[in-house]
MDAnalysis code that builds the backbone (N, CA, C; Angstrom):
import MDAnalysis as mda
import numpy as np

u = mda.Universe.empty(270, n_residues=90, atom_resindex=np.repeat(np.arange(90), 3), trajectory=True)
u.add_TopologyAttr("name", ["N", "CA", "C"] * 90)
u.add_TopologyAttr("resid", np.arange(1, 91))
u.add_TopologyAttr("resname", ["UNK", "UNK", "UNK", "UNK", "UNK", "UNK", "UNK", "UNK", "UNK", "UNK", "UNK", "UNK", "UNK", "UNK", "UNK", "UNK", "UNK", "UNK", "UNK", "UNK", "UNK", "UNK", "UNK", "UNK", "UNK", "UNK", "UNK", "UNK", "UNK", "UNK", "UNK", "UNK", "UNK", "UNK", "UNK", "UNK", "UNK", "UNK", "UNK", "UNK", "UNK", "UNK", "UNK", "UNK", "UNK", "UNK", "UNK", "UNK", "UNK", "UNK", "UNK", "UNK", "UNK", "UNK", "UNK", "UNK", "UNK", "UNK", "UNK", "UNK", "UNK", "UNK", "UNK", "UNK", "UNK", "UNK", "UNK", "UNK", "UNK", "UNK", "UNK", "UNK", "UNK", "UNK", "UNK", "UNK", "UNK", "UNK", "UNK", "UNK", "UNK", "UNK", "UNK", "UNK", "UNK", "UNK", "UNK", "UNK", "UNK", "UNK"])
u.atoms.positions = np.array([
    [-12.111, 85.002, 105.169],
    [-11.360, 86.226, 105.233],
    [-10.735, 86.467, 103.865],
    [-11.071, 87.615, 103.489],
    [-10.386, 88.059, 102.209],
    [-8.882, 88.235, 102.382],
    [-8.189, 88.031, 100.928],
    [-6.774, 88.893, 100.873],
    [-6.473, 89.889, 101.665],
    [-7.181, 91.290, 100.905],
    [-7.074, 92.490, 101.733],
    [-7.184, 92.397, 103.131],
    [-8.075, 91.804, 103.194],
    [-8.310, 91.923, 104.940],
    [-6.959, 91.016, 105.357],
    [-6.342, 90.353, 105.251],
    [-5.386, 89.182, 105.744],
    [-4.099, 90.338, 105.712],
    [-3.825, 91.223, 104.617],
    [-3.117, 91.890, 104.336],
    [-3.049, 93.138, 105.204],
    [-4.302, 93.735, 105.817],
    [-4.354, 94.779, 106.262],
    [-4.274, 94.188, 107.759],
    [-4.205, 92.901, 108.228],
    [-4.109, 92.771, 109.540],
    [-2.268, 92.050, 109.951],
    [-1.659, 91.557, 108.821],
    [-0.803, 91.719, 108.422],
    [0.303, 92.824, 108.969],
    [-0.552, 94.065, 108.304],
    [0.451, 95.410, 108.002],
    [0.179, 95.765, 109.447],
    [-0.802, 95.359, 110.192],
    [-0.957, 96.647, 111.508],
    [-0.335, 95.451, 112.234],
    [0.070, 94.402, 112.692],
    [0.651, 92.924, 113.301],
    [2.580, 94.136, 113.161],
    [2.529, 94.381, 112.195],
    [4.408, 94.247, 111.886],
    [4.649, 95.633, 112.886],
    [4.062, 96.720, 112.933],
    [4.802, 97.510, 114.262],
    [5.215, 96.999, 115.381],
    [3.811, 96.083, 115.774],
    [4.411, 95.769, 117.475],
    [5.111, 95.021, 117.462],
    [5.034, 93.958, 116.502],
    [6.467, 93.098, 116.017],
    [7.459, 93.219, 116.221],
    [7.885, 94.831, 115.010],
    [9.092, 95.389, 115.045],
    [9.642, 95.948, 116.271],
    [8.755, 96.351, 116.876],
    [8.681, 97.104, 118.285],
    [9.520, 95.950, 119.224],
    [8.456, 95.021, 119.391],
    [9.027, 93.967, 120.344],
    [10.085, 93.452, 119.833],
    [10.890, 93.091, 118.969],
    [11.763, 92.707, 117.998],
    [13.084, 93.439, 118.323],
    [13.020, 94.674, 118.312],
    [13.833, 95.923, 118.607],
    [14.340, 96.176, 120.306],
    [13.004, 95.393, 120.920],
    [13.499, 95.622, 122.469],
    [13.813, 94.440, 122.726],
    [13.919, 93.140, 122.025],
    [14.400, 92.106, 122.316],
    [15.799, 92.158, 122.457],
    [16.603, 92.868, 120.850],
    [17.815, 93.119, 120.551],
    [18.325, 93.771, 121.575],
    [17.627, 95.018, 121.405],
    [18.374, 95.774, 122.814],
    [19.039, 95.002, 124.222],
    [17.858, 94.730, 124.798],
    [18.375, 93.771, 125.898],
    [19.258, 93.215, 125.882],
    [18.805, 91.878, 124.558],
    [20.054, 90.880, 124.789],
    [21.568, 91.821, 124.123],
    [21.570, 92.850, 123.667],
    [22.852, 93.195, 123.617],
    [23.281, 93.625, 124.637],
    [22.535, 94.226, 125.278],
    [22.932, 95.029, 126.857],
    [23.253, 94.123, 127.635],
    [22.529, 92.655, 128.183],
    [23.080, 91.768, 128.585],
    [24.405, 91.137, 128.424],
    [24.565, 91.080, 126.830],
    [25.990, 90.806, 126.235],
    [26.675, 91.160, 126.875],
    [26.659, 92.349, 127.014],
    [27.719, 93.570, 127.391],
    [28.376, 93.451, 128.471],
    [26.846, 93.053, 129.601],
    [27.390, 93.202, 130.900],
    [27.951, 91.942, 131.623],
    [27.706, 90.745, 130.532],
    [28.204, 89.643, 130.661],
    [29.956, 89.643, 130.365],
    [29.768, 90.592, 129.205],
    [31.958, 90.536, 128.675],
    [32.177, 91.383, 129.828],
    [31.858, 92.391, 130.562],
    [32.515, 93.271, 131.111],
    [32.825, 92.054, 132.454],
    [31.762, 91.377, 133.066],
    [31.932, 90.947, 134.200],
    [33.053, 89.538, 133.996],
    [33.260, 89.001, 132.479],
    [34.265, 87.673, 131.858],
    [35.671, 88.810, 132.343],
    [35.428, 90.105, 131.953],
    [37.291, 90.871, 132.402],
    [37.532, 90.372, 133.275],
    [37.116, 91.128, 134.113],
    [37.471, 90.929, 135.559],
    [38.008, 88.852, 136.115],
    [36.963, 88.495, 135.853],
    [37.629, 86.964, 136.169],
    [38.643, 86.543, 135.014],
    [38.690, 87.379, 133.676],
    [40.047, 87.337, 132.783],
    [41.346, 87.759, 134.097],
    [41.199, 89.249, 134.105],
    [42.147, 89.601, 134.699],
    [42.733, 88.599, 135.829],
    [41.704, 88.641, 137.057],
    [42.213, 87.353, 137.986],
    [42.682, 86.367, 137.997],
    [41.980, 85.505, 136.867],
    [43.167, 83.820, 136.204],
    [44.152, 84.660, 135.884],
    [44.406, 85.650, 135.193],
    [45.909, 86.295, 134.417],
    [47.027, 86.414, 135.592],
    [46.431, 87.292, 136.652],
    [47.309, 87.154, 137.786],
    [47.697, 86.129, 138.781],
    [46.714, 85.114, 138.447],
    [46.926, 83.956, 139.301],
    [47.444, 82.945, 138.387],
    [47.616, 82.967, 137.502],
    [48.713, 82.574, 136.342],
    [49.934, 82.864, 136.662],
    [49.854, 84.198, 136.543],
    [51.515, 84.722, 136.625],
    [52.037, 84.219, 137.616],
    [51.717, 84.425, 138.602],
    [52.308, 84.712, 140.385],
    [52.639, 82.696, 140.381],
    [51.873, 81.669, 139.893],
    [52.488, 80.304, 139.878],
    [53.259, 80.157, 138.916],
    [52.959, 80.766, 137.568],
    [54.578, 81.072, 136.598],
    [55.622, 81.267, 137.542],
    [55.463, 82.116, 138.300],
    [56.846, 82.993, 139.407],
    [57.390, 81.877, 139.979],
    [56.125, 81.138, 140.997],
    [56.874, 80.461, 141.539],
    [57.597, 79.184, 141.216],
    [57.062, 78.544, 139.907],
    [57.893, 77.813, 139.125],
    [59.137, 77.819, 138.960],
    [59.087, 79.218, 138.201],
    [60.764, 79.538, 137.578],
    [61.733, 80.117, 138.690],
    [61.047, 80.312, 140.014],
    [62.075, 80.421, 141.080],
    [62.382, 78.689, 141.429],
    [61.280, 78.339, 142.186],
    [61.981, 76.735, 142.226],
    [63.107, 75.973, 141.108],
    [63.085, 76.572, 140.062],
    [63.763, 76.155, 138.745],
    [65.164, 76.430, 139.159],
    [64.825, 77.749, 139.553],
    [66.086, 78.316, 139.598],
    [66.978, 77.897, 140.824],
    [66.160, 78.046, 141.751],
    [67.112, 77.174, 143.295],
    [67.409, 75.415, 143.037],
    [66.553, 74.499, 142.204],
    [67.168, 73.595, 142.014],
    [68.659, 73.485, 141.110],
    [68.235, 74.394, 140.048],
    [69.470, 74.977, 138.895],
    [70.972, 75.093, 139.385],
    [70.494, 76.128, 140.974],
    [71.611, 76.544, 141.732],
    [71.936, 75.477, 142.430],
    [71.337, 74.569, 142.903],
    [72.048, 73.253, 143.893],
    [72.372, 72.688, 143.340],
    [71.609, 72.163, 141.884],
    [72.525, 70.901, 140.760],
    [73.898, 71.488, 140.427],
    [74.350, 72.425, 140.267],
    [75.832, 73.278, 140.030],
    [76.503, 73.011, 141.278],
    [76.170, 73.596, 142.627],
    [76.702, 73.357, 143.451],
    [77.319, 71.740, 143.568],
    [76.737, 70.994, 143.512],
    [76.697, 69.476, 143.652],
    [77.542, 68.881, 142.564],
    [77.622, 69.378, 141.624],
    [77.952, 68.864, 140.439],
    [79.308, 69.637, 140.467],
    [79.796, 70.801, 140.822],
    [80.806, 71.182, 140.978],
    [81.311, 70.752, 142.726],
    [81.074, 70.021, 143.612],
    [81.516, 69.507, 144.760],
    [81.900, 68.219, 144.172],
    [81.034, 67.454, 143.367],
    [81.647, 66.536, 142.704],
    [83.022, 66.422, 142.113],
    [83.032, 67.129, 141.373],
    [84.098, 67.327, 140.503],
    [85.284, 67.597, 141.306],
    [85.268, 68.137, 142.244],
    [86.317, 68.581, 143.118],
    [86.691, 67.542, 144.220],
    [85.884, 66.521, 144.682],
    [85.730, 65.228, 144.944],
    [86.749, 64.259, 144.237],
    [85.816, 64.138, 143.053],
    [86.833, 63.305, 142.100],
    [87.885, 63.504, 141.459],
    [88.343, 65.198, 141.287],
    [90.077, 65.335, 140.963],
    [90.146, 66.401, 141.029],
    [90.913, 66.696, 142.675],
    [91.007, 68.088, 142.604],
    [92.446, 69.064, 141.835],
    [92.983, 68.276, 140.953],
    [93.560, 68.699, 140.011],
    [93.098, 69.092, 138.706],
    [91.548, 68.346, 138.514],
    [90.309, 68.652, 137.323],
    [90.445, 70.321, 137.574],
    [90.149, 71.028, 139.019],
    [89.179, 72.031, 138.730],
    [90.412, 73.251, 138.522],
    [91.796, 73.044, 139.189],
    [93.268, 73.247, 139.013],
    [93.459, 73.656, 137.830],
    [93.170, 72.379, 137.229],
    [92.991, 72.386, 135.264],
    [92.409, 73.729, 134.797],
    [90.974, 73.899, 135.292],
    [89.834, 74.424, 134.591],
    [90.329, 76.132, 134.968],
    [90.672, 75.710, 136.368],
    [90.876, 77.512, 136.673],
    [92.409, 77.832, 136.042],
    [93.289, 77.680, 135.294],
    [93.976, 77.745, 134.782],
    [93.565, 78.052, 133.506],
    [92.648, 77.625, 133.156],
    [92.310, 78.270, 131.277],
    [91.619, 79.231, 131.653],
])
């Protein structure tokens, strides 16, 4: 096989190439696509199912917060109830 000829089978090879090449891209970008759109949605859902056990954290936080005070001020009033006498006076 000559040059030319290698060359001219070459040049007519690179359309369908490009062709197929071009619908490869396509796809896999379109796929991309519909792959991030469908990652939102299970984004969004961990996000809210995040939050809502954030919530219930910082409420438990907070009702233990409120009984250690309670307790800690029954204490105190326990051990001298002239301490708290003291305190409500300043």
């Amino acid at each position: 096989m000559s040059e030319s000829q290698t060359r001219e089978r070459v040049e007519n090879l690179k359309s369908p190439v490009n062709k197929f090449q071009l619908l490869t891209e396509t796809g896999i970008d379109m796929l991309t696509g519909n792959i991030e759109a469908e990652c939102e949605h299970f984004k969004a859902d961990t996000d809210i199912r995040i939050a809502l056990q954030e919530t219930k954290i910082i409420r438990l936080t907070s009702v233990l917060t409120l009984s250690a005070y309670y307790h800690i001020n029954r204490a105190y009033f326990h051990a001298s109830p002239g301490f708290l006498a003291i305190l409500a006076g300043i």
